[in-house]
C-alpha positions in Angstrom: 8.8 -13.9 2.0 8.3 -10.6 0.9 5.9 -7.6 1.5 4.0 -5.0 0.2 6.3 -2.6 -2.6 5.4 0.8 0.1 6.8 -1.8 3.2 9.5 -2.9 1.5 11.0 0.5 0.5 10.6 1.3 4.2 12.4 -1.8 5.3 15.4 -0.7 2.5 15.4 2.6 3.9 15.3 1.6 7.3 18.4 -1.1 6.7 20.4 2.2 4.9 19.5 5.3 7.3 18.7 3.7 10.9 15.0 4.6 10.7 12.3 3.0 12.3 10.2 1.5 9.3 6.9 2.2 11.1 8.2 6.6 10.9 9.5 5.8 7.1 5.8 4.2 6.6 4.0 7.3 8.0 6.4 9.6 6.8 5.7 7.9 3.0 2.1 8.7 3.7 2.2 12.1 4.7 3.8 12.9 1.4 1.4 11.0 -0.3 -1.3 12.2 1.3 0.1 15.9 0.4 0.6 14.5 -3.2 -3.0 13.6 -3.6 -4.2 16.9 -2.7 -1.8 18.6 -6.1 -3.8 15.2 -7.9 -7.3 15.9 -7.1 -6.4 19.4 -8.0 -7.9 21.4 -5.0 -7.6 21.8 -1.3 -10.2 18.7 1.2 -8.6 18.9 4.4 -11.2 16.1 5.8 -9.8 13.9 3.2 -6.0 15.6 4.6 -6.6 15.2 8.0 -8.4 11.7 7.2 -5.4 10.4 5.7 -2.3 11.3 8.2 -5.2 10.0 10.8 -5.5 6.5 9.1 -1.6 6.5 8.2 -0.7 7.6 11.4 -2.4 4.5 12.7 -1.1 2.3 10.4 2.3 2.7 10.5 2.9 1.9 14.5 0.2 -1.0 14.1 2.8 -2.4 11.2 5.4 -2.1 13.7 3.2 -3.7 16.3 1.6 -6.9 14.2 5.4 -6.8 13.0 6.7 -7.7 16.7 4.1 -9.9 17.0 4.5 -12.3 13.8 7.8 -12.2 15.0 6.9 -13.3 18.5 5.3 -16.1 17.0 7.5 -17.8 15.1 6.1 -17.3 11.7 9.7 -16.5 10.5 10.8 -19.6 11.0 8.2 -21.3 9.5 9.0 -23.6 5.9 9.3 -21.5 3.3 6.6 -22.8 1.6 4.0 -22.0 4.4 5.5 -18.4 4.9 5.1 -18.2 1.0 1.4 -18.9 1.0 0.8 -16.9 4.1 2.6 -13.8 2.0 0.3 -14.3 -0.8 -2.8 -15.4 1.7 -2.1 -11.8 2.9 -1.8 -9.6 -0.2 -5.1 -11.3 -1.5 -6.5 -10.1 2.0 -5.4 -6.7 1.8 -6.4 -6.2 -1.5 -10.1 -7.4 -0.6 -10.1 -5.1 2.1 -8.5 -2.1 0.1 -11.8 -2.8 -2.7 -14.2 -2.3 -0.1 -12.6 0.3 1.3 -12.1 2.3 -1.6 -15.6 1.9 -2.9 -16.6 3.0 0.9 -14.7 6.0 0.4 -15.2 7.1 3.6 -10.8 7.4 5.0 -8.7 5.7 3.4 -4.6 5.1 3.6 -2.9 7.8 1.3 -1.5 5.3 -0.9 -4.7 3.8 -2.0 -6.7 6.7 -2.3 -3.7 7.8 -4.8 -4.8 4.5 -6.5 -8.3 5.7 -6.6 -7.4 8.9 -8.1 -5.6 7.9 -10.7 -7.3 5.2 -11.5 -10.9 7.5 -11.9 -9.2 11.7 -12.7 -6.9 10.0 -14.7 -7.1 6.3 -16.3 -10.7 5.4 -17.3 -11.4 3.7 -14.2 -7.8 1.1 -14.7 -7.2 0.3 -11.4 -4.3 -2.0 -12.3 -2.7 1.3 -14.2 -3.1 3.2 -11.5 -1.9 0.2 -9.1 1.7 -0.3 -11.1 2.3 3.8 -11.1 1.6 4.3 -7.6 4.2 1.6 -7.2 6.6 3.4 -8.9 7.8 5.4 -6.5 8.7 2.9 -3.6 10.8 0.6 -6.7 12.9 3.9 -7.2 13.4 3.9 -3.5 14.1 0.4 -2.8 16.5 0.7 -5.8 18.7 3.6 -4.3 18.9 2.0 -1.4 19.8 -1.7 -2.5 22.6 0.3 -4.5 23.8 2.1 -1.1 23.2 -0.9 0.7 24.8 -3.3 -2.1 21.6 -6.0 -0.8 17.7 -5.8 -1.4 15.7 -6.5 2.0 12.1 -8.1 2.2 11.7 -8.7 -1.7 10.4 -12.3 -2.5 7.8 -14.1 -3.6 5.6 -12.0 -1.3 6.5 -8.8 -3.5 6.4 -10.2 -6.5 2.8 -11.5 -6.4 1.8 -8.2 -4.9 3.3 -6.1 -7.9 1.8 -8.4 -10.7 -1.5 -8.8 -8.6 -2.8 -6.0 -6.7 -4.6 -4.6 -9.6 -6.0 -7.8 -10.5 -6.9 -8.7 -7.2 -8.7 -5.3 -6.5 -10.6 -4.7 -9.9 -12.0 -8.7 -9.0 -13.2 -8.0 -5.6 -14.5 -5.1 -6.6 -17.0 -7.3 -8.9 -17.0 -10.5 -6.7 -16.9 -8.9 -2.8 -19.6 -7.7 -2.0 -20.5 -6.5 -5.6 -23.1 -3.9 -4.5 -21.4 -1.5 -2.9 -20.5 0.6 -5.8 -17.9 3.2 -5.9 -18.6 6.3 -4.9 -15.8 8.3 -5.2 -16.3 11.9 -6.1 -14.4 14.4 -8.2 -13.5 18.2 -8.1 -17.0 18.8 -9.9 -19.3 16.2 -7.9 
């Protein structure tokens, strides 16, 4: 029922070139862990070496919980029930990506990009800085459904996550757990 705009422009990619969509995942962030270093505008390798840790992880755990959602059916499931799960999970992820952030101790390349926009470069917006990390993945998902002449793993799923993520971050960062404040630090800190 749809995924996450990053996963989905790994499934394309992985329909189009033959690639494993757990490599496409940690090969997305290594570059965007390399890209937040040009962003923040000076050299952390903790925060480097943090992220291709955490991505590195994630990616063959997406391939793993993958096999195993699979495994249990949840494919096959009505529609409607593999809808709300879809959007059951985004509003999950996004919970865990507010405390996470405000943590600031590792985070996944992709949402410390986010962060950085959203505080070296938008006021603090984090749905701003939510829709233009997603621009990259919707240029790559387009490419490939033009090679491919088909769009994988867009739906409902997607759709919420693009319109919400933002939302759905920004409000658990005021309802979850609303002490925990963010400490994220710039160059100057």
């Amino acid at each position: 029922m749809g995924s996450g705009l990053w996963t989905v422009a790994a499934v394309n990619l992985d329909k189009w070139l033959g690639l494993n969509t757990g490599l496409l995942l940690f090969i997305f962030g290594v570059i965007n862990a390399l890209t937040n270093q040009v962003l923040i505008k000076h050299f952390d390798g903790k925060r480097l070496v943090g992220e291709v840790l955490y991505v590195m992880f994630f990616s063959y755990f997406v391939d793993v919980f993958t096999n195993l959602l699979n495994s249990m059916g949840i494919p096959n499931l009505p529609m409607l029930i593999r809808a709300v799960l879809s959007c059951l999970g985004v509003v999950f992820f996004c919970i865990a990506i507010s405390l996470y952030q405000r943590a600031n101790i590792v985070m996944h390349p992709n949402d410390d990009t986010t962060n950085i926009l959203r505080f070296f470069y938008l006021k603090g917006n984090a749905t701003a800085a939510q829709v233009i990390d997603f621009l990259p993945p919707i240029i790559l998902i387009i490419i490939a459904g033009v090679a491919l002449k088909a769009v994988y793993s867009v739906n409902v799923g997607t759709l919420f996550s693009f319109i919400f993520n933002g939302i759905l971050i920004a409000t658990a960062d005021k309802w979850i757990w609303p002490a925990l404040k963010h400490n994220f630090k710039t160059q100057n800190d």
